[in-house]
N, C-alpha and C positions, 0 to 999 in steps of 0.2 A: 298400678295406681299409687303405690309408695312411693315415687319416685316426688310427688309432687303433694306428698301428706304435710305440709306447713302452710301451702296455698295451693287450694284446690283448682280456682280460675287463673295459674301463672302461663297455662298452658292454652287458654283462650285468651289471655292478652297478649300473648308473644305472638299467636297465630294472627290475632288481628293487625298486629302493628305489623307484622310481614307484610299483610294484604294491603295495605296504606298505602306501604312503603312502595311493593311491587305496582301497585294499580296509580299512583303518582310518577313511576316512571314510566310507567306505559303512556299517559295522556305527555307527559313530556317529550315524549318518543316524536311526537306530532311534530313540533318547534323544531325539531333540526331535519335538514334536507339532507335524509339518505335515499337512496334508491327504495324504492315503491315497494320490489320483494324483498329486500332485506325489510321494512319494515313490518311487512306481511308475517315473516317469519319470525319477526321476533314479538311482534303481538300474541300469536298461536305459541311460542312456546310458554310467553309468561301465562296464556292464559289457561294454557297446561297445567304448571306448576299452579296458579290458583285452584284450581279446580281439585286438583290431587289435595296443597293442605284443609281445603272448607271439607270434601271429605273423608280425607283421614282425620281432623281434627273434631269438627263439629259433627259429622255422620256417624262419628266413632267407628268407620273401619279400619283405622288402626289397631283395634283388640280385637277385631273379627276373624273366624281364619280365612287365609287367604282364598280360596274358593270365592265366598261370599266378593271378596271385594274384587276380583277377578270377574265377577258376573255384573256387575256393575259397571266395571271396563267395560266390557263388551256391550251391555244395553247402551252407552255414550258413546261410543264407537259408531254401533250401526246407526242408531239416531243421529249422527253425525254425516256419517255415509248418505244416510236417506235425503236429508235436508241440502248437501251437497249436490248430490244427484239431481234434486227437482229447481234449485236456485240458480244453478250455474247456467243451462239453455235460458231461464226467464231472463237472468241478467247480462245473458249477450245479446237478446234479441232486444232488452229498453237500451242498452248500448250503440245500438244498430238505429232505432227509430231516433235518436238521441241528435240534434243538430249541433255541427260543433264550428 
């Protein structure tokens, strides 16, 4: 925590202005026509890296040991998996009823 003993919050302002930064280029991602999966992928990765700085920044497991934030991974993983699992048959089947 000495690292940042002159300004205590420089380390939640740089984190937020990252998330601005990253989540402004993601909605801009929209406006250019790249292919569908490329765009897919690169939504999921930035929204990776989101999710990794809010919490190692704001959750503070960044001082946690690694264990802890590791268990964490994995509750967002399978919660991940799970909702994966149940969404993907619903949303081929409004796909399907879906007149085009």
């Amino acid at each position: 925590m000495s690292e940042n003993a002159s300004n205590p919050y420089k380390i939640y302002t740089t984190t937020w202005i990252a998330l601005l930064i990253i989540t402004v280029a993601m909605l801009a991602a929209e406006k250019f026509h790249m292919p569908r999966w490329f765009l897919v992928l690169f939504l999921l990765a930035f929204m990776m890296v989101k999710a990794i700085m809010i919490g190692g920044n704001f959750m503070h497991l960044r001082y946690e040991h690694s264990r802890i934030a590791f268990m964490v991974f994995v509750g967002i993983l399978v919660t991940s998996l799970i909702l994966f699992a149940f969404l993907t048959p619903e949303a081929a089947s409004v796909l399907a009823k879906t007149p085009r």
